[in-house]
Structures are given as C-alpha cells and as structure tokens.
KOLKEVO-155579 format. One record per atom (N, C-alpha, C): y, z, x. Coordinates in pm, whole numbers, padded with zeros to 5 digits, always signed. Atoms other than C-alpha are relative to their C-alpha. Layout:
// KOLKEVO-155579
YZX/...
***
This chain:
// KOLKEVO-155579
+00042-00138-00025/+28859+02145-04540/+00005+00028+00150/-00004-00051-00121/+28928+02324-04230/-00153+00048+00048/+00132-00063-00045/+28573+02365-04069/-00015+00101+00118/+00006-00151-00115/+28665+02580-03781/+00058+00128-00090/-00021-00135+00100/+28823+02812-03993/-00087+00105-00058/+00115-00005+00052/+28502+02820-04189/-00118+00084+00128/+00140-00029-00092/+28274+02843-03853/+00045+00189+00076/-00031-00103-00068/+28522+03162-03755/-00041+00098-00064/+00044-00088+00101/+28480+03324-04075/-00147+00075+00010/+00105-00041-00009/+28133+03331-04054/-00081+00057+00172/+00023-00062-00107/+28125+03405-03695/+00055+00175+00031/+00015-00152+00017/+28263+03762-03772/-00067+00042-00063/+00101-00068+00119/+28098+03834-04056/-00153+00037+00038/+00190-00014-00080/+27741+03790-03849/-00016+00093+00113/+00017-00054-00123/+27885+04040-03573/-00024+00148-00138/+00014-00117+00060/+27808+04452-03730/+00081+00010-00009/-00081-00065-00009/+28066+04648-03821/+00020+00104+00080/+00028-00111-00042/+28175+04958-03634/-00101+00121-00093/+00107-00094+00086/+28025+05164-03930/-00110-00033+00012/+00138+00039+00019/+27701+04966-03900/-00052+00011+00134/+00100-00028-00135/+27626+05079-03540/-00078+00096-00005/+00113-00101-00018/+27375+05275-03454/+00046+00146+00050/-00086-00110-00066/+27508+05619-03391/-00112+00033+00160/+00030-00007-00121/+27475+05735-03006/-00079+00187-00033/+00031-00135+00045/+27206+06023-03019/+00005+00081+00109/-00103-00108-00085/+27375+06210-02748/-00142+00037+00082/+00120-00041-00125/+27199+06399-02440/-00087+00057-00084/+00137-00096+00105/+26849+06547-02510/+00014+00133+00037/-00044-00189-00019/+26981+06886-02374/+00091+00020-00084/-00114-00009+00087/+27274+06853-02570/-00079+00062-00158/+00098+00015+00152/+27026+06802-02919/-00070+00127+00017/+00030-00137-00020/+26830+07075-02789/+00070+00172-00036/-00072-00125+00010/+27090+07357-02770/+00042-00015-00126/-00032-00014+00106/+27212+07202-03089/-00146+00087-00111/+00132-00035+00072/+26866+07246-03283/-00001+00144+00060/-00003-00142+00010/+26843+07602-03147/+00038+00068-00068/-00094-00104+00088/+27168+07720-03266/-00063-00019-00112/+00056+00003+00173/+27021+07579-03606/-00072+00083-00030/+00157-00052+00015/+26707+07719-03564/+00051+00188-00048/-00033-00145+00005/+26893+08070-03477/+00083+00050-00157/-00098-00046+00136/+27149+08070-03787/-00096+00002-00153/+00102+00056+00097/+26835+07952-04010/-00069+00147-00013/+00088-00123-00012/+26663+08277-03878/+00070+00128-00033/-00101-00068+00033/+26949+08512-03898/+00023+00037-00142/-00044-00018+00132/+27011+08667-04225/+00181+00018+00033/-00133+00005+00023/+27363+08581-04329/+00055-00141+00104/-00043+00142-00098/+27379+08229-04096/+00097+00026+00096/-00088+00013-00076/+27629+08148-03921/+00136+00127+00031/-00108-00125+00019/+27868+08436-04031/-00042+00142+00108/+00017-00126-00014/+27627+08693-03920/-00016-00066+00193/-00003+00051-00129/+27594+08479-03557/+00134+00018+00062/-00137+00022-00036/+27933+08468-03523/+00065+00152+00053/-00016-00085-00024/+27948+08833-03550/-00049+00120+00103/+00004-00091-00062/+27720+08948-03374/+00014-00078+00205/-00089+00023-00139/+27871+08751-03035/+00093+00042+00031/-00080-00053-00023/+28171+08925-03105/-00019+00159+00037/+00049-00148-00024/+28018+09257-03089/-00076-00004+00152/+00064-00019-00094/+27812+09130-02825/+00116+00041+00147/-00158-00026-00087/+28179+09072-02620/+00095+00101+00021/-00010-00168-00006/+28282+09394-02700/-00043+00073+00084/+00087-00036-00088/+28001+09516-02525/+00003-00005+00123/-00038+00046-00089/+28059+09345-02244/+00151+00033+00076/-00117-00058-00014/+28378+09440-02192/+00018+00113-00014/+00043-00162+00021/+28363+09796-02260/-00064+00027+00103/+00028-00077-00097/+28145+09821-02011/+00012-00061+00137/-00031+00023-00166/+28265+09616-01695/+00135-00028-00036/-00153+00040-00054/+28650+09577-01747/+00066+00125-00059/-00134-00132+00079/+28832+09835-02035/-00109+00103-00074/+00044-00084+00074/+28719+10147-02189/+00079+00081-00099/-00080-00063+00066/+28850+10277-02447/-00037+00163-00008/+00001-00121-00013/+28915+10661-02465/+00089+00079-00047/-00042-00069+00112/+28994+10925-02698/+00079+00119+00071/-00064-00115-00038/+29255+11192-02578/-00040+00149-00074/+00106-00099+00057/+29056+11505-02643/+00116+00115-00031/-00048-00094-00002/+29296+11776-02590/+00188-00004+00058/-00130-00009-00043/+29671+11866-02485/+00042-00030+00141/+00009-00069-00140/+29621+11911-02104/+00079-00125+00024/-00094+00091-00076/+29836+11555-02060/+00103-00056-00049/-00132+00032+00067/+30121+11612-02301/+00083-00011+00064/-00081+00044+00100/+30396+11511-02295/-00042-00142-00047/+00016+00142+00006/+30268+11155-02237/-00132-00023-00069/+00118+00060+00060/+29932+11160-02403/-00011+00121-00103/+00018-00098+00125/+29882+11333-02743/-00145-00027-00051/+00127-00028+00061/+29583+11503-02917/-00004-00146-00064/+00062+00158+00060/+29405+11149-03064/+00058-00123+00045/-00031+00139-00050/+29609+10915-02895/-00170-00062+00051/+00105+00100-00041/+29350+10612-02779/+00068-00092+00130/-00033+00089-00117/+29393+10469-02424/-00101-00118+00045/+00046+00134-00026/+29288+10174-02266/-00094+00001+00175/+00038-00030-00168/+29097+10243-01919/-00037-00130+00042/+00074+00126-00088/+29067+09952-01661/-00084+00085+00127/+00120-00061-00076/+28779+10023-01541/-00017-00113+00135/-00005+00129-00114/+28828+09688-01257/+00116+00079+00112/-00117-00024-00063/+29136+09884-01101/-00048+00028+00137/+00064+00003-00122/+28942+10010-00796/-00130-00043+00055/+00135+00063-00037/+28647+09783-00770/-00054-00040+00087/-00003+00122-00139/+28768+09534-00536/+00071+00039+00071/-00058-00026-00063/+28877+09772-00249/+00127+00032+00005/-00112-00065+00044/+29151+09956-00418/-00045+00121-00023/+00049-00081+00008/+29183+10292-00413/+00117+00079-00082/-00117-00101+00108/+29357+10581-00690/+00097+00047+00083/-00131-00005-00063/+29730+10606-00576/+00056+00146-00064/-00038-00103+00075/+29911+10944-00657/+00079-00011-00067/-00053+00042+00137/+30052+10913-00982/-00046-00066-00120/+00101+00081+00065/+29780+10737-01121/-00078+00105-00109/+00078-00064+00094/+29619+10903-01437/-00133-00078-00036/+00170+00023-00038/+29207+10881-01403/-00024+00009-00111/+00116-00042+00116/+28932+10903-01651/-00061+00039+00084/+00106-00022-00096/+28647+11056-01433/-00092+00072-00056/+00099-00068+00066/+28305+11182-01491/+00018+00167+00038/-00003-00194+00011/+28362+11610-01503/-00148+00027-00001/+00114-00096+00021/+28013+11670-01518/-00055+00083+00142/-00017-00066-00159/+27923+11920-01245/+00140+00045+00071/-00130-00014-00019/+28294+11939-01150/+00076+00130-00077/-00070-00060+00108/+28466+12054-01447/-00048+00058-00099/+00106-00056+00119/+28219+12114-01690/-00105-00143-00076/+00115+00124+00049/+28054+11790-01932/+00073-00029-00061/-00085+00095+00091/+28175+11486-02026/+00117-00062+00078/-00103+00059-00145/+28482+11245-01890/+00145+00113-00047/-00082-00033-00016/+28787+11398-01827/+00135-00105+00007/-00126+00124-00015/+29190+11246-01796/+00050+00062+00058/-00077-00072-00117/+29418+11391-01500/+00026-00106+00050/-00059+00109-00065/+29679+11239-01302/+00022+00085+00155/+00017-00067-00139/+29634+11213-00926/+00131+00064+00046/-00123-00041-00086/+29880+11448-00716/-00060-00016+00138/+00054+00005-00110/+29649+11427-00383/-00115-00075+00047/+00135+00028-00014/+29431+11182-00249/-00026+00026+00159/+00105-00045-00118/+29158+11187+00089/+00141+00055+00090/-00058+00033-00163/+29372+11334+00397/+00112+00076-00061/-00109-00057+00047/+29674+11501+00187/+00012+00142-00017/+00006-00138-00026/+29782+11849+00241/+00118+00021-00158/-00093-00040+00174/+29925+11963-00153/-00014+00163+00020/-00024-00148+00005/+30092+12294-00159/+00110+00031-00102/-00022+00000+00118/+30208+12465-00438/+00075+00173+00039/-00138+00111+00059/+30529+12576-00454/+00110-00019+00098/-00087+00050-00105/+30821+12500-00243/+00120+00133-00052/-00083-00079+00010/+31147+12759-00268/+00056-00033-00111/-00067+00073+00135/+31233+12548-00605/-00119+00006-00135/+00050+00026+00124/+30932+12576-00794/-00123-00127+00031/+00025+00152-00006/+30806+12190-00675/-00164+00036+00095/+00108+00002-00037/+30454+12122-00597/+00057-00132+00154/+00001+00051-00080/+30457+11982-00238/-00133-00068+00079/+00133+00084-00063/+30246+11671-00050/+00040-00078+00105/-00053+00017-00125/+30255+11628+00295/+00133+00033+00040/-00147-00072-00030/+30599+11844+00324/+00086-00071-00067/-00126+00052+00104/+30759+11626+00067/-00011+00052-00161/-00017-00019+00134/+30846+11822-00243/+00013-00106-00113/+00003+00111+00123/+30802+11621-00591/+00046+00029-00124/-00067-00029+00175/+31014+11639-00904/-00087-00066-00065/+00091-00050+00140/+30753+11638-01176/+00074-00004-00118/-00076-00019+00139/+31048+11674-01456/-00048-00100-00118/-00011+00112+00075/+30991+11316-01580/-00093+00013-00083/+00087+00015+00098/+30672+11383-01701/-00093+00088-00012/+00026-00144+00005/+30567+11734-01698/+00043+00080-00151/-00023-00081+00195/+30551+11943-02080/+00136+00066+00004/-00079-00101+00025/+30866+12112-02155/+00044+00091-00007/-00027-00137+00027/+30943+12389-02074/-00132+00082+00090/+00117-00064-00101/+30604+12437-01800/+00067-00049+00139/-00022+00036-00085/+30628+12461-01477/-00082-00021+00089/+00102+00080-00074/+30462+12277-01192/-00114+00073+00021/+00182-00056-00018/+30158+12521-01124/+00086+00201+00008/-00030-00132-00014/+30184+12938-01187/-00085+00063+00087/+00095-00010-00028/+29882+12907-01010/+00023-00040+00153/-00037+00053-00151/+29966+12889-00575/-00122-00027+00062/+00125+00055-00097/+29723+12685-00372/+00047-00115+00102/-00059+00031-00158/+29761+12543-00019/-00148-00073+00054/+00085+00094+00000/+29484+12255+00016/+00016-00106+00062/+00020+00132-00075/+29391+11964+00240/-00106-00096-00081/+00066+00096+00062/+29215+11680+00042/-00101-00063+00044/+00080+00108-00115/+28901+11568+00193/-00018-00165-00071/+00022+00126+00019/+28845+11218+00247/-00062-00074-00121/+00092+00044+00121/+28695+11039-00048/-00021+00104-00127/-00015-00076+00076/+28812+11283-00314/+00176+00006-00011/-00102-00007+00048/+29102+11357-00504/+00043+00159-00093/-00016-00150+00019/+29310+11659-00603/+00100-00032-00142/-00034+00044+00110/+29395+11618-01015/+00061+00096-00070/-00054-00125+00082/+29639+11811-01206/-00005-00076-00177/-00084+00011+00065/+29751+11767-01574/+00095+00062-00045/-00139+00013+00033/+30077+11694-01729/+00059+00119-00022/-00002-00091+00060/+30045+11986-01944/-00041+00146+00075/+00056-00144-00130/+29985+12298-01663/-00032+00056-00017/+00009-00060+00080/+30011+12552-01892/-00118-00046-00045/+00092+00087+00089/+29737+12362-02085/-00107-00008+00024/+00099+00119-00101/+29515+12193-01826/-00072+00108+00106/+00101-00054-00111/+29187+12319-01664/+00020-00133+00099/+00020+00131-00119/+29231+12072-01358/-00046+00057+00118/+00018-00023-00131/+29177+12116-00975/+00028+00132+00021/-00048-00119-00023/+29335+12423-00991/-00097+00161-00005/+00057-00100+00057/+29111+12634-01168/-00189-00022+00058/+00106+00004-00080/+28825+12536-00967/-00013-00024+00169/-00012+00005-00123/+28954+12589-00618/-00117+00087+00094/+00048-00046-00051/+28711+12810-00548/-00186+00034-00040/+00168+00042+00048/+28395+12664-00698/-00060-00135+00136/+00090+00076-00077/+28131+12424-00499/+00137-00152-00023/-00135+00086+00009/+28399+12129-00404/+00124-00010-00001/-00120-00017-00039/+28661+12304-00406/+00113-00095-00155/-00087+00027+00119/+28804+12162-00733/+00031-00150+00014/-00019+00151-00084/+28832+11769-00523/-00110-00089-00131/+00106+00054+00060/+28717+11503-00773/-00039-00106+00063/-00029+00116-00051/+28521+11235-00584/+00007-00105-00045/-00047+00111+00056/+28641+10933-00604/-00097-00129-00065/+00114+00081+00062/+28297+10784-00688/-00059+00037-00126/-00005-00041+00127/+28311+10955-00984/+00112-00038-00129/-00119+00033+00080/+28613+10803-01099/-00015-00132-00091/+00021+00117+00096/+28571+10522-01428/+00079-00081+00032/-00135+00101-00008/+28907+10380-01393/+00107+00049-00055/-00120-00038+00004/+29253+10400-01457/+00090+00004-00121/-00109+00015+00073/+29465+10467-01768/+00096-00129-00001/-00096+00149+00015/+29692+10159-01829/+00059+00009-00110/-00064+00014+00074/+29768+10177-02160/-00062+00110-00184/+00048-00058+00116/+29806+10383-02486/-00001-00145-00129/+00009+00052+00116/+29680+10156-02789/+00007+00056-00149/+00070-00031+00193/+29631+10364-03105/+00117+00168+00032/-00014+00120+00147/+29888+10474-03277/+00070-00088+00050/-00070+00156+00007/+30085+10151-03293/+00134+00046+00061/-00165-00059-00026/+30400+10353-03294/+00028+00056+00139/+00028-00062-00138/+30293+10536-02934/-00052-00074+00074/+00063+00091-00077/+30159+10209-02792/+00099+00019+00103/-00109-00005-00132/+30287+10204-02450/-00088-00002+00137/+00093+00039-00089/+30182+10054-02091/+00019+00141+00092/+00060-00127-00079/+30091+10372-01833/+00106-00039+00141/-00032+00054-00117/+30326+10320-01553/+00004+00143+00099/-00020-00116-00093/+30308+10544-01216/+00127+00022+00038/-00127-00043-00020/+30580+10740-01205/+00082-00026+00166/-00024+00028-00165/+30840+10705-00897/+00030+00133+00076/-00012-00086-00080/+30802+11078-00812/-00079+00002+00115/+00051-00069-00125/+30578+11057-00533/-00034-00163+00087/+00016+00123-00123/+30711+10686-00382/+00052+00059+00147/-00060-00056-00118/+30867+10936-00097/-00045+00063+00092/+00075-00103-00070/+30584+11138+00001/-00047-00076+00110/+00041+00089-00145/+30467+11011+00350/-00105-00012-00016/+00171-00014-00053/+30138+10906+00476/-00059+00110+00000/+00071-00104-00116/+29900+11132+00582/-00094-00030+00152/+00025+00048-00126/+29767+11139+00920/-00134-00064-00062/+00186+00148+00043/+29387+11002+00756/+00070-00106+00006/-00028+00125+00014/+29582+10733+00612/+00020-00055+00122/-00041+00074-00132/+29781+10658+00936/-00087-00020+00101/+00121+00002-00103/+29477+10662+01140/-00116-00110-00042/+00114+00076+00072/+29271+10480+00895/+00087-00172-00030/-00068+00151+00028/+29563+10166+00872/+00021-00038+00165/-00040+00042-00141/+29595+10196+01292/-00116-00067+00052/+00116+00012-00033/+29206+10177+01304/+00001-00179-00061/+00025+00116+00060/+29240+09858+01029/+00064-00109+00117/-00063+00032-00102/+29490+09722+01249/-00048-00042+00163/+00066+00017-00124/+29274+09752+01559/-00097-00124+00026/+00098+00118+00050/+29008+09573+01396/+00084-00174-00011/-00073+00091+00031/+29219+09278+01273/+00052-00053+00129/-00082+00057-00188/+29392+09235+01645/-00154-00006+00080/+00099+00000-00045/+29010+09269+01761/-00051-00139-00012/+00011+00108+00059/+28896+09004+01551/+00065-00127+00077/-00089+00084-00012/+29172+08800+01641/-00062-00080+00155/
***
C-alpha cells in the first residue's frame, strides 16, 4: 500500500472547501446602504419597481430643471421652422458658463412684463451694442450697416418687418424678432413700451437646440449663416480691447 498517497488524500480532504468558507461580510457601510435600500423597497408600495421609478422621475426632474427644457411651440410666430405643437428641446446650460446669445440664436425667455405672460420663442437679430435698422433699399433688415438675407428661414411669402424701426441695443439685452413677421408680436411691437421692446438677457432660459416631437420633424436647431458677416459693434470691440488689456495686464 502506498502510504503517502494515503497521508495526501487525507491531507486535502481535512483542508475546507472553497464552498465551505465563510463568506466575507463586506464593509459595514457597504451592509448599511444595502439594508436601507431593503428597508426602502420593503416600505414602498410596489418594491423595487415602484423605487426604480420613482428615481427615474426623480432624473427627469433634475434635468428639466438645470440642463434641457422641454417646450411646447404655442403659436405660428416661428414658422417656417417651428410648427403649431412641435416640442423643442431648450439647453438651458448654453449661456451659464460665460456665454452669451449670438444673433441667430432662437431663445426661450421669460415675456412676463415684456411681452405679456408666460415664456416666449424668438430668434436673436440684435444683441447689447448693435444698431438694427429696418429696411435697407431691398427690403433687408440691417445690423451694424450689414444688410441680412433672412430668405433661408423667414415664412413664405413675408417680408422682413412692414413695421420700420432704427434701434441701438443696450448692453445686456437683446432685440428678438420671429420667423413668421406677419405672425409674430416680437420686439417690434413693443418699441415704444417701458424697455423699448429689448429682452434682457437675464431673462433668457436657454437656447433652442433641437425639435424632438414629431419624430418626422425631429431636427437639430442650427444658427443660420445669415448674420456670420455682420461686423462687431463698437461695445463689442471695446469690450474684447478692454479683455485684451486685462489679459496683457495680468501678464
């Protein structure tokens, strides 16, 4: 008889198995947060399902109100590109972090006091410092002496404003038309109310980006390239010579 054989045999057999260890009972914070969740799904009518749901709602929430908003196209005033019930997508982050509404940019903004009650949708033609005059020997709404073809995305058959106004933009405000002219109570029709028709820009939610709803009209919001030609205005140029100063100051 082989006796080592024998003495090996029984020298495994006397060690545990992996199954027969002792399971590792993990951190006591760990066990903790576990036993909560229990505790919470235990308390919860509908367990885990109804936990599950309402974190997703809670994320919703959350989102809705510091990044996207969603928003219901109320009326015509920004046909061609936005139709009665379309559903847009507002990034509400677009000017948070020291960005500011570019002209061409279609807003959401609070109207109350302004316009009347409730948010509004208009796309910028004038921001702080911009002299917008309305019309040029063609018809063309002009900003800072550079006329702007409008065709691309202007209603059919309207034309840029029937309505003539000759405006400087103050600083920290914005001068908002819509698409639809014909259509659209905007800046225009309150040139000669408290403000001057200027929406400020601290009133502004955020920025159009994208139509979601319907499926078939989904489509991302891009700023048109009618008004990459229009120049500075002297604010701006004064306000990037001043940045400039600073920065070489610094230095």
């Amino acid at each position: 008889m082989d006796t080592e054989a024998q003495h090996t045999e029984r020298d495994r057999s006397s060690r545990p198995s992996d199954s027969e260890q002792p399971s590792d009972p993990g951190d006591p914070e760990e066990r903790s947060r576990s036993a909560l969740t229990g505790r919470i799904r235990d308390w919860v009518p509908g367990g885990r399902i109804t936990v599950t749901l309402l974190t997703f709602l809670l994320f919703l929430l959350l989102l809705s109100t510091f990044v996207l908003k969603p928003f219901l196209i109320p009326s015509g005033s920004m046909e061609r590109g936005l139709r009665i019930g379309d559903r847009v997508l507002v990034n509400k982050l677009a000017y948070r972090f020291d960005g500011r509404p570019q002209r061409g940019d279609i807003v959401v903004f609070d109207g109350t006091g302004l316009f009347g009650h409730g948010d509004y949708i208009k796309r910028v033609v004038g921001v702080g410092g911009d002299h917008v005059v309305c019309c040029d020997r063609e018809g063309r709404v002009r900003v800072n002496g550079q006329s702007v073809d409008e065709s691309s995305f202007l209603y059919p058959g309207d034309r840029p404003s029937t309505v003539r106004f000759d405006v400087v933009v103050p600083d920290g405000t914005l001068f908002v038309l819509g698409d639809h002219r014909a259509d659209s109570s905007d800046s225009r029709d309150h040139l000669g109310s408290p403000g001057g028709g200027m929406v400020p820009v601290d009133e502004v939610i955020g920025r159009a980006d994208w139509i979601v709803w319907p499926f078939g009209h989904a489509t991302h919001l891009d700023r048109p390239d009618a008004y990459a030609r229009v120049p500075e205005s002297e604010a701006e140029v004064e306000a990037e010579a001043g940045a400039e100063h600073r920065e070489d100051g610094d230095g």
